[in-house]
TORMIKOL-690484 format. One record per residue: x, y negated, z of N, C-alpha, C in turn. Coordinates in steps of 0.1 Angstrom, whole numbers, plus 5000, padded with zeros to 4 digits. Example, Ala and Ser with C-alpha at 12.3 -4.5 7.8 and 13.67 -1.06 7.14 Angstrom:
BEGIN
513250575078512350455078513250335078512850225071513750115071512950005079
This chain:
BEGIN
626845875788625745855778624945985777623645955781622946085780622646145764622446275763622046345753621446295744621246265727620046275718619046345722617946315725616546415727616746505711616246625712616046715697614846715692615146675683613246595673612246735680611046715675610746775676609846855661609946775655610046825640610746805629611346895625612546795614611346725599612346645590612146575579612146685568610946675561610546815551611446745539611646615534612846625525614346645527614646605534615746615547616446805545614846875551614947015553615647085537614547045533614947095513616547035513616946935512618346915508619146985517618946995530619847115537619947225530618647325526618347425519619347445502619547325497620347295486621547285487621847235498623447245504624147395507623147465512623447635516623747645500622647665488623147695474624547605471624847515474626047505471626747555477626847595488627647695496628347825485627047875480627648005471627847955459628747855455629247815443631247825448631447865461632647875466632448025472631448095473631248255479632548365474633248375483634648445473634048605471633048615474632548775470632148765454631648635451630848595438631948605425631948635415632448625403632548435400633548445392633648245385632348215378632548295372630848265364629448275371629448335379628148315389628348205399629348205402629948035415629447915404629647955391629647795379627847815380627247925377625747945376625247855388625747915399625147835411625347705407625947665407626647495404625047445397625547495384624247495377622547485381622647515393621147565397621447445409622047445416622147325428621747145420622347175408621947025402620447015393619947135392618547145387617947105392617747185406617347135420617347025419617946945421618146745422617546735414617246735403617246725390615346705397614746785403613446835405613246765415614346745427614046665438613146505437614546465425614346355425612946295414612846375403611346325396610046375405609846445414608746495426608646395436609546445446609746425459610546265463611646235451612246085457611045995448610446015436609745965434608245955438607846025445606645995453607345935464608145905473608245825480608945705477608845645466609345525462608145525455607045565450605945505450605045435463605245525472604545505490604945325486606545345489606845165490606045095481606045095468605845065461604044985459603045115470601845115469601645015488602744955492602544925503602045105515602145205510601645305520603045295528603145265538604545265546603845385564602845445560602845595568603845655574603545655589605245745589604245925594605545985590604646125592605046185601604546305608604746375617606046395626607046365615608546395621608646265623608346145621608446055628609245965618609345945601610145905593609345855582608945685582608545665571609045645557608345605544609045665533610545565531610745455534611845325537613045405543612745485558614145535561614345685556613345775548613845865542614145855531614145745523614545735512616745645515616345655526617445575531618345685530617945795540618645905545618745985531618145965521617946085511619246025498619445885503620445835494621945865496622145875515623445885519623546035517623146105519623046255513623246305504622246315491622546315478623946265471624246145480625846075473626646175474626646225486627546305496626946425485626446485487625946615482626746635463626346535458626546485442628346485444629146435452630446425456630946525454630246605462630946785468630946835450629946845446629246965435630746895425630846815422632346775413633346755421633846725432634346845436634846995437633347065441633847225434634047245421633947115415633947215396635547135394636047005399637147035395638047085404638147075411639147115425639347305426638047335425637947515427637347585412636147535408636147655400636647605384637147495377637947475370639247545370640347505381641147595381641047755378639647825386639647945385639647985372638647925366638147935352639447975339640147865341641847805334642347985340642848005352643348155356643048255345641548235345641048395337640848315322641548205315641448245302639848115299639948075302638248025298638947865305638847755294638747605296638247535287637447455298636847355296637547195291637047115279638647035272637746905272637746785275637246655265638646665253637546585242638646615229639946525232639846475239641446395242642446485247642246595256642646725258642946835245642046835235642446915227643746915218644047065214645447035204645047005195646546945182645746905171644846975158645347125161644347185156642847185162642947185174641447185180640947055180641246935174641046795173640646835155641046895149641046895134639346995134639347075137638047215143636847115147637447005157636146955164635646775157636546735147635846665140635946665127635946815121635446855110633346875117633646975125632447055130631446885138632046775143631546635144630646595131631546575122630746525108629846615100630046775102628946835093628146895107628446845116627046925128626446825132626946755139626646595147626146495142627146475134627046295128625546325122625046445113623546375104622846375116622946425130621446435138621446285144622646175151623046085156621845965151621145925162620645755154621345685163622345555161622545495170621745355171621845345185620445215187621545115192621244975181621744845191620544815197620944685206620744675220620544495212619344425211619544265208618444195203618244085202617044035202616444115192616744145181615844215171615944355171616444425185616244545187615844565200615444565206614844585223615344715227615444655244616044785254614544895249615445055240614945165241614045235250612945275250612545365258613645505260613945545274615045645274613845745287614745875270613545995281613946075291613246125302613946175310614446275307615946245317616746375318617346375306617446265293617846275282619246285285619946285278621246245278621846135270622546035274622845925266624445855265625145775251626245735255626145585253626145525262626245345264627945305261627145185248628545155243628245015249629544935243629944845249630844785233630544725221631044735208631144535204631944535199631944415193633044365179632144255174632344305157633944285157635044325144636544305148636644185137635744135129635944015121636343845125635543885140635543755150636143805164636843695164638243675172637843645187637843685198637443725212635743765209635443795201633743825200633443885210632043845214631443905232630944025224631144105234630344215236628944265236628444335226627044395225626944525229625944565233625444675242624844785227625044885229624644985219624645115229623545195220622845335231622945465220623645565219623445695212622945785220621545865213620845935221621846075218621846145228622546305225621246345219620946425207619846495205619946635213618846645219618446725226618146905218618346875205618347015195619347075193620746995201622347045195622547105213623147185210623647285221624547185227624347095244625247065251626747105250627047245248628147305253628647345239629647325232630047345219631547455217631547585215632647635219633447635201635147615205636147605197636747695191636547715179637447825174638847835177639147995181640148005189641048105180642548095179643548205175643348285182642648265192643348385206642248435209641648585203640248555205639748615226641348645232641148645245640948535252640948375245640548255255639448215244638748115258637448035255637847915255638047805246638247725246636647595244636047535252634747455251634847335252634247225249634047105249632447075246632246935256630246915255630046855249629646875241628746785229628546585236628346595246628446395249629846335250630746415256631946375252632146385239632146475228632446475213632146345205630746315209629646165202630346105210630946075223631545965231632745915220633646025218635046025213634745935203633246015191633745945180632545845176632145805186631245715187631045595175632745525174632645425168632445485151632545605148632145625136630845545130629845535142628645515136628345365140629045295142628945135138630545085134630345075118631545055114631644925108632744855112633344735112633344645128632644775140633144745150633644835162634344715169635244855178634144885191634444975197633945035209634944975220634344885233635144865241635444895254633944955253634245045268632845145261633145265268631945385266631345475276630345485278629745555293628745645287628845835296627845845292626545875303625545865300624445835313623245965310622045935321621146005323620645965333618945965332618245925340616945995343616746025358615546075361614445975365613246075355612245965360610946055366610145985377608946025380608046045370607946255380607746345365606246405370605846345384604546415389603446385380601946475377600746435373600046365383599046235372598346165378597046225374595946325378594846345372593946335385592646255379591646285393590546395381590346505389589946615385588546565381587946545394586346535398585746455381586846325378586546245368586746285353587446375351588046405341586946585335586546535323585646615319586546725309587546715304588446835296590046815301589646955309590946945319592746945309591947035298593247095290593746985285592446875279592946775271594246635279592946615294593446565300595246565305595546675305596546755312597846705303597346745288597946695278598046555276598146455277597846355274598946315288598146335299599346345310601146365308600846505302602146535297602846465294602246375280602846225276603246155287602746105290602945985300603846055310603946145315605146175328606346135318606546175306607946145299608345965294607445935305607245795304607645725322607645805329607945755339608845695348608645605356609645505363610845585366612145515364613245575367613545565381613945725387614345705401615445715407616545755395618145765393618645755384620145725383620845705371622145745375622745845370624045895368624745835354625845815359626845755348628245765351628945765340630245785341630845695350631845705357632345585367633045485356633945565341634745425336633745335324632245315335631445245328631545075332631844975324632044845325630644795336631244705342630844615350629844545343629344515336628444395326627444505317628344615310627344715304626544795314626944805327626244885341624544805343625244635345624144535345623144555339623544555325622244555311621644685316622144785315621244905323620644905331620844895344620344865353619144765354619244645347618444575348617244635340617344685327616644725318615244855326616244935334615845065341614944995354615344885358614744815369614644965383615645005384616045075392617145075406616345135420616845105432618545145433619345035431620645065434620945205444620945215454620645355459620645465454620545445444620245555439620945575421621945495422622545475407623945595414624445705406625645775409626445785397627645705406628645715392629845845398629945935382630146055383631646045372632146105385633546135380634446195371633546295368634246365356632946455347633446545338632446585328632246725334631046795331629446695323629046645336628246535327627546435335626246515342625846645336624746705337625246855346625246895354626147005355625347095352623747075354622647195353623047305339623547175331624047235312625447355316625947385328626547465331626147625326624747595324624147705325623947785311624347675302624547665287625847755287627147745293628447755293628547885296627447895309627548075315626648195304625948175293625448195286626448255277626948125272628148145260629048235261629648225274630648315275630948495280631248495268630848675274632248725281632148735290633248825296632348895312631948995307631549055317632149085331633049055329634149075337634048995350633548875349633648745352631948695357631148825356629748795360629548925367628448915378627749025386627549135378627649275379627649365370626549395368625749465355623949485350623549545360622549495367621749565375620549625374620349765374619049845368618049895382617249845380616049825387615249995388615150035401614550165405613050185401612650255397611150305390610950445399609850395408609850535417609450645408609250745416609150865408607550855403606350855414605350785411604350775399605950645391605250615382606550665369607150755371608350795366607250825355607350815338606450885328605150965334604450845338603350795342602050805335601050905329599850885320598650905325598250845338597450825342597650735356597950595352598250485367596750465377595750515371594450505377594750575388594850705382594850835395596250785403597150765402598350775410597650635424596950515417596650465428595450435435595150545431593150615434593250705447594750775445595450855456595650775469597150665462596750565476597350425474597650355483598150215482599750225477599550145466601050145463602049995465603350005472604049955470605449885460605449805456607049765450607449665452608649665455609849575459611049535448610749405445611049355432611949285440613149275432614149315418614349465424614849445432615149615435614349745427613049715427612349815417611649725410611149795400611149755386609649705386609249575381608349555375607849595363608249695361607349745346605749785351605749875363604349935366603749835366604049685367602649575369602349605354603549585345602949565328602549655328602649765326601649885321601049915330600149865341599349885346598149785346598649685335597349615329597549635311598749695308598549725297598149865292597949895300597350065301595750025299595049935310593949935305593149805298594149745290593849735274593549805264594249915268594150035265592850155260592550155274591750265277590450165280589350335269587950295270587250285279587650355291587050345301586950225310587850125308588149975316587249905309586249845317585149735310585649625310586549575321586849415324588449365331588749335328590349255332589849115339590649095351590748945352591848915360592048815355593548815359594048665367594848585374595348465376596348435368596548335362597748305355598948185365599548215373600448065372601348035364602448125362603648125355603948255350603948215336604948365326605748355321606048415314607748405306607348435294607948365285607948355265607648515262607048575255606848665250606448775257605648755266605048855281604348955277604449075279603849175278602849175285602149065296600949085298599848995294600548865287599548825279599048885265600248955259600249035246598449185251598849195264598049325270596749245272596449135278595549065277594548975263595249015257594748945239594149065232595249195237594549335232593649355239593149335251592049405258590649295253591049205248589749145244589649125231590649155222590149275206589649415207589749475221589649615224588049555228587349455231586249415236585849445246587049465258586749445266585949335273585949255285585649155293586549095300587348985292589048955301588748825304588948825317588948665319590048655327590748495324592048455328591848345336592148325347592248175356593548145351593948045346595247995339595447845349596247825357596647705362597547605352596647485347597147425335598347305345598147335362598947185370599847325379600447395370601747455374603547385374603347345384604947185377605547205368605947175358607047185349606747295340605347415341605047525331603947455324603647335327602247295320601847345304603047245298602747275282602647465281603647545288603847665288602347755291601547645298600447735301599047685293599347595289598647495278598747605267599947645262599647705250599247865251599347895262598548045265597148015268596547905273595347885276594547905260595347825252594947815240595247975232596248045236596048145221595148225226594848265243594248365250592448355248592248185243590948165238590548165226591448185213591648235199591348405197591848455207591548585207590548625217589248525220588448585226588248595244589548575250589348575262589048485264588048485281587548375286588348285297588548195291589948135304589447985310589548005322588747935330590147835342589847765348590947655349590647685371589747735371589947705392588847665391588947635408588047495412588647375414587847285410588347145412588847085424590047045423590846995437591547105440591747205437592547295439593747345431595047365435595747455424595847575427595547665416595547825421596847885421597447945433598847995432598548105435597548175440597448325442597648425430598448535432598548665422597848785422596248755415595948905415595148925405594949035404594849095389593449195396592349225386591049275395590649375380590649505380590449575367589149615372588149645364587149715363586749855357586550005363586950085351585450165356584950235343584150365350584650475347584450535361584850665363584050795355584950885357583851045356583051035363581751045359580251085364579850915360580150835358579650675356579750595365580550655376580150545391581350445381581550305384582150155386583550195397584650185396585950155407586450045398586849985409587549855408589249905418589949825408591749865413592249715408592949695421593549565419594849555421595549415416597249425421597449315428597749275438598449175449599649155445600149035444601249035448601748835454603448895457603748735466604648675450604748745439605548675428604248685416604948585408603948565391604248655386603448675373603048795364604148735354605748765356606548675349607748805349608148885340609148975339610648925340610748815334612148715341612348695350611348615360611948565375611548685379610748845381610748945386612349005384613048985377614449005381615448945392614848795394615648755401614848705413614148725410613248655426612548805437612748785452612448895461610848885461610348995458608948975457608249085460606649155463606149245466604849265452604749345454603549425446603049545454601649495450600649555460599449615451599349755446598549815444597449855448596249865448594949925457593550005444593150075452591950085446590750105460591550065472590050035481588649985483587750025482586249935478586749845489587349825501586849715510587849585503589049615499589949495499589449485479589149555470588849545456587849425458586649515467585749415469585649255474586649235477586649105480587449025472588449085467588949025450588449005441587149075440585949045432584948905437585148905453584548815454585248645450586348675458587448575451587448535437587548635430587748615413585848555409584648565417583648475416583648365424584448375433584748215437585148135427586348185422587248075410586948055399585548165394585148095382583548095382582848085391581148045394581447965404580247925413580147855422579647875437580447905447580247965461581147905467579747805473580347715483580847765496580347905501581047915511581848055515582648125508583148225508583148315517582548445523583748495527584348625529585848595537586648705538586748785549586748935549586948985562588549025562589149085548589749175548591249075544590948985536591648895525591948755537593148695540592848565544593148455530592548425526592248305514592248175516593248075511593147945510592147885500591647755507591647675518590547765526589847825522588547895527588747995545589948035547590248115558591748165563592848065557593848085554594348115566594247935567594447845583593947885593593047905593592047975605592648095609592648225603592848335604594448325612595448245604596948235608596648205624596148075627595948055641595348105649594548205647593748295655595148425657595848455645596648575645597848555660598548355655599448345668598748325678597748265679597348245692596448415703596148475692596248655699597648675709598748685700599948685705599948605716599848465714599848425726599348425741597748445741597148555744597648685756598048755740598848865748600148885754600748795754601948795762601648735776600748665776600148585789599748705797599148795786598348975795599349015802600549025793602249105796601949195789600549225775600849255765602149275755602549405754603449335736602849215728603849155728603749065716605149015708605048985696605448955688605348885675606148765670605748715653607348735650607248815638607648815624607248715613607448635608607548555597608548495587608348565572609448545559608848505551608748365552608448255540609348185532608648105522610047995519609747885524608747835531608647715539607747715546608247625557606947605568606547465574606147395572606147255569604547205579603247295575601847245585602047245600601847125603602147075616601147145629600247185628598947245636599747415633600247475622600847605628602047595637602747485629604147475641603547455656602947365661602447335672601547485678600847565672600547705674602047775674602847815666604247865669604647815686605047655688605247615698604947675711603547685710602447735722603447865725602747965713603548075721604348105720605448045716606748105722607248045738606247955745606047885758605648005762604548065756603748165765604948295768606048285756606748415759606648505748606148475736606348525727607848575721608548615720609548635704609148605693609848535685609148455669610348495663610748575651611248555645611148535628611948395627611448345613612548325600612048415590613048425579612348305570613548175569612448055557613548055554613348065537614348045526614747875529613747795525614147635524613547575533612447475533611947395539611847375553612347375565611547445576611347285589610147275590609447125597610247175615609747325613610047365628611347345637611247285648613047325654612447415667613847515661613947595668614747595683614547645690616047705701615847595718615147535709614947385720614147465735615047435747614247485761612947405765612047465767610347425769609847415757610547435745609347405732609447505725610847555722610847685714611847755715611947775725613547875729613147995726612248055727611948165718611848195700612048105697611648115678613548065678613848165665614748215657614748155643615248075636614948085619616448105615615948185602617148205596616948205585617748135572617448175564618248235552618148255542619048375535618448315521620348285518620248225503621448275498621048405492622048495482621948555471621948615462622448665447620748615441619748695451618548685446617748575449616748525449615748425456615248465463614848455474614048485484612448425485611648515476610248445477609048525478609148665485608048705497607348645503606648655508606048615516605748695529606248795539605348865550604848775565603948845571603548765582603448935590603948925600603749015613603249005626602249015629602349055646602049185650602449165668602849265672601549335677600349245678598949285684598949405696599549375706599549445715599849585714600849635702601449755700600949805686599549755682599049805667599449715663600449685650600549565646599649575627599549395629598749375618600149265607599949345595601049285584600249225579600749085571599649055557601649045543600748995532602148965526601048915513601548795511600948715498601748595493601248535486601548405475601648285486600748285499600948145509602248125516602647995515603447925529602947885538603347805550603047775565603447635558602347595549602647455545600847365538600947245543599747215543598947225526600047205519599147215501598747375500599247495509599247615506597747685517598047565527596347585534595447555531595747445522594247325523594447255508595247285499595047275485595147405473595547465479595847575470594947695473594647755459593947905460594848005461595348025475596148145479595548315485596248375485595548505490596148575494596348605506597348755520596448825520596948915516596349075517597149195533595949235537596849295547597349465543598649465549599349585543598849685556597849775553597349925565597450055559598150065543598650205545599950225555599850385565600450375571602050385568602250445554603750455547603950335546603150235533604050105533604050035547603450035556603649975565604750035576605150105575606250155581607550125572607250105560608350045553608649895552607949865556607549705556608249665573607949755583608249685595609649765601609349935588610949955595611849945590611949885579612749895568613349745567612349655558612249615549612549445561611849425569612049345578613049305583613549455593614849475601615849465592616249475581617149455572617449305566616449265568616349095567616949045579616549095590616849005602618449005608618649125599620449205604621249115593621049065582621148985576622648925578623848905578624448835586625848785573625748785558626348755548625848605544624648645536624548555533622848465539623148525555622348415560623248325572621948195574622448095584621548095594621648035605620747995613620647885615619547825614619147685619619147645630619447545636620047505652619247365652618947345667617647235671618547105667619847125658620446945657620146965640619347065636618647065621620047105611621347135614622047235608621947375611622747435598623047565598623947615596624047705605625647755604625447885616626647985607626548135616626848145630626048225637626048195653627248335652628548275665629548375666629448535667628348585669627648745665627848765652626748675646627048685633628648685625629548605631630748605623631548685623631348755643632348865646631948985639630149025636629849155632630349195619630049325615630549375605629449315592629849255581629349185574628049295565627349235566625449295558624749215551624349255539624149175534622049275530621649215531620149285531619649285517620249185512620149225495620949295489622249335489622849415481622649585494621949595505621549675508620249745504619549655498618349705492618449735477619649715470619949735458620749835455621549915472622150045471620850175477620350125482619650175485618350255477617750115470616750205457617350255445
């Protein structure tokens, strides 16, 4: 029997759940602490959690809309919803699995268990339905299920316990269906007063309401009890062009996603056969996609509730303090230090503070006329919206692009849109049809003598001090007239009207993103044909547009070397002879996130870097306001190609390689060599 032919593009949802599978991988990492293996756990079912209201539910709408398209890889939405179910089962299997098989037991070792109250002793039965009746029972409504009460609307991701109750006055009485919502105000994770104050003794709050369920319909018994959760399709429906108040609209939307078709349902397995029906039917949801789950919590994401609670340092990654070059070491003038020259930072490893005080410095100072800034994502109490509210009481000139169709930060950016226009700043939404994901910040200041300098900050992460802890990112300082100046033009792209942009210095989506990329590999290509140097470097998190992969393709035919670091997504196969025996992907999923962005070539010995906000993905070419800035100071760019790169690519801990049968797994180099891990090398290092 001859060979499988090897696709020649893989399945972009397909790709992502591979990518999810590697995160479960470090939920058994024996380098990793219990509590960080349970974190992961945690983060692997969020993921789903995102998969499935996005991605399984836009393609069960396709069916739904008759669109039966098949795409590039050659999979229309019928057999990848096919393949996405036998997967996920499998995937959903493993994850309980690891929590009871491995990290349950670990947990029990060091002192820390997890109990349903049927587990507990009788003092901890006495603890947990005293703390039942004066915490729980007033928040509980329970809902019957019958002609004069109709199947509930149930919200997503809610948590819920399906009874199964029938009255004890009448003798075989059938069974009625009853639904208690978990209120979503009480902490999932409920921990037990303990004699011992060296153990952690916990129980989840839906088992607790499970246990004492029948409290709240009395004079009947409980005959079977399940507790459930359902995701539902959580994308926005807005047509821009039509819609005259974007904020209002957005809002309104908000509503209605919490209203959307269910695209899964997890439930306890010892849920009755007849009570499953009534659900099911009610949910009008694709069997396929119903998972009955074996043990508790039904939710594992609420893991993350557990790793919170419990303090034992011991048992988590030790505090990690973030390098502050010297630089900006007690720093009173950030103007001059990058007036001097182009500055770099490498986040987590060094510290994001210089981005905050280098826009809260000039809130500050009289000499800054104007702030403008992009907003995607921030974090609760940000020191740079705080710095942005002061620079327009300071009367300055601050204007904010706020992206109000950031997934899941909506409301979060809804209410900054709103306080940042209370206090005066001007906050402006994009252009229409576009979401802006680019990060940059554009200060205006006058100098000694009166001339105007403009200093701006690039970067591949949000203006967000949280995920700048945990996510790999760059920061890019300048005060160049050639690259300032075109972030000026940019920042009048996104809030005047210029239909046709352009860039020399900047490659900018949709406007020159795409273009520029394929001009970059096809140079290389090009020049290896000369017998030129050539070379591509590439560290994204996904690569998905089919016209770059097909450019990739080319030259690595021509003889290129491609080497490609993609965290998740990747359309490309590699390794395959005549198509891409030259391209490499690897990707690397460990302690940190991986969400840089760099692009390299070798340009016939001068090589040209960029590093920005874009993917090798079509919403990042041709929907999104992105921006790569090219890196030509000669220090960071020697740190960038001798450093910072090669240390990625030596990688051999916690990366995989992707192989043309679309798994990943370490090539025997990798397994024999001495183990490197490129993130905790960059974290001894700074």
């Amino acid at each position: 029997m001859s060979k499988e032919a090897e696709p020649k593009y893989f399945n972009r949802e397909l790709s992502w759940l591979a990518f999810n599978r590697r995160v479960l991988n470090l939920c058994t990492e024996p380098t990793f602490p219990v509590l960080e293996q349970m974190r992961f756990l945690s983060i692997v079912s969020s993921n789903l959690d995102e998969f499935f209201e996005i991605r399984v539910a836009g393609l069960e709408q396709q069916l739904e809309s008759g669109v039966l398209d098949v795409g590039f890889d050659g999979l229309g939405p019928r057999e990848q919803l096919r393949r996405i179910s036998v997967i996920t089962s499998a995937m959903t299997a493993d994850e309980y699995a690891c929590w009871t098989d491995s990290l349950i037991p670990a947990l029990r070792k060091n002192r820390i268990f997890f109990k349903t109250p049927r587990e507990c002793t009788a003092a901890e039965k006495e603890w947990l339905k005293k703390y039942f009746e004066d915490d729980v029972y007033p928040a509980l409504t329970p809902l019957a299920v019958d002609p004069a009460h109709p199947f509930p609307h149930l919200r997503n991701k809610g948590l819920y316990v399906l009874l199964s109750i029938a009255d004890t006055k009448v003798k075989r009485a059938p069974s009625d269906i009853a639904i208690i919502p978990v209120p979503p105000i009480l902490s999932r994770v409920i921990r037990i007063e303990s004699k011992n104050p060296d153990e952690t003794h916990l129980v989840y709050l839906s088992d607790t309401i499970k246990h004492y369920a029948e409290r709240l319909f009395p004079g009947y018994k409980v005959r079977n009890s399940a507790i459930f959760r359902i995701t539902r399709n959580s994308d926005l429906y807005i047509d821009e062009e039509e819609t005259e108040n974007l904020l209002q609209t957005i809002e309104n939307e908000l509503h209605n996603r919490r209203k959307g078709a269910a695209v899964r349902l997890e439930i306890e397995d010892c849920v009755s056969d007849s009570a499953l029906k009534t659900l099911v039917d009610a949910l009008d949801i694709d069997e396929s996609f119903i998972y009955r789950i074996p043990a508790s919590p039904l939710n594992l994401a609420r893991l993350a509730v557990a790793y919170d609670m419990i303090d034992r340092p011991d048992l988590k990654f030790p505090p990690y303090r973030p390098y502050l070059p010297d630089v900006f070491k007690n720093c009173a003038d950030y103007f001059a230090v990058i007036r001097q020259k182009d500055r770099l930072l490498h986040h987590p490893y060094e510290s994001f503070s210089p981005v905050e005080e280098f826009i809260s410095k000039a809130a500050k100072d009289p000499d800054v006329l104007a702030i403008k800034l992009t907003l995607y994502r921030t974090s609760q109490g940000s020191p740079i919206v705080k710095a942005l509210k002061e620079a327009a009481t300071n009367g300055k000139q601050v204007t904010v692009l706020v992206e109000l169709k950031a997934r899941f930060d909506e409301e979060n950016n809804i209410q900054w849109a709103r306080e940042l226009e209370e206090r005066g700043v001007h906050v402006v939404y994009g252009i229409v049809g576009f979401k802006t994901h680019c990060k940059t910040c554009l200060i205006v200041r006058r100098e000694s003598g009166g001339t105007l300098r403009r200093y701006i900050h690039l970067g591949t992460g949000n203006y967000n001090s949280k995920t700048a802890k945990i996510y790999t990112d760059l920061s890019f300082f300048s005060a160049r007239e050639d690259l300032s100046g075109e972030v000026a033009n940019l920042f009048n792209t996104l809030t005047g009207k210029v239909s046709e942009p352009k860039f020399e210095k900047l490659m900018v989506a949709p406007f020159c993103f795409h273009s520029k990329f394929l001009e970059l590999v096809r140079r290389e290509t090009e020049n290896a044909r000369a017998g030129k140097k050539a070379r591509i470097i590439i560290k994204v998190n996904s690569v998905v547009e089919q016209s770059s992969i097909d450019a990739l393709y080319e030259a690595s035919q021509a003889g290129v070397k491609i080497d490609m670091i993609v965290r998740g997504i990747c359309a490309l196969v590699p390794g395959v002879k005549g198509m891409s025996e030259n391209i490499t992907v690897k990707s690397i999923v460990g302690v940190y996130l991986e969400h840089s962005r760099i692009y390299y070539f070798e340009n016939g010995g001068d090589p040209v870097v960029y590093a920005g906000s874009g993917d090798i993905m079509t919403r990042n070419m041709f929907k999104r306001i992105e921006c790569l800035f090219p890196i030509e100071d000669p220090d960071i760019k020697e740190r960038i190609v001798g450093d910072i790169l090669p240390a990625m690519l030596r990688d051999n801990q916690f990366s995989n390689i992707l192989h043309p049968n679309g798994a990943y797994y370490k090539t025997e180099d990798m397994k024999n060599s001495e183990q490197f891990s490129c993130q905790r090398y960059f974290m001894c290092k700074e």
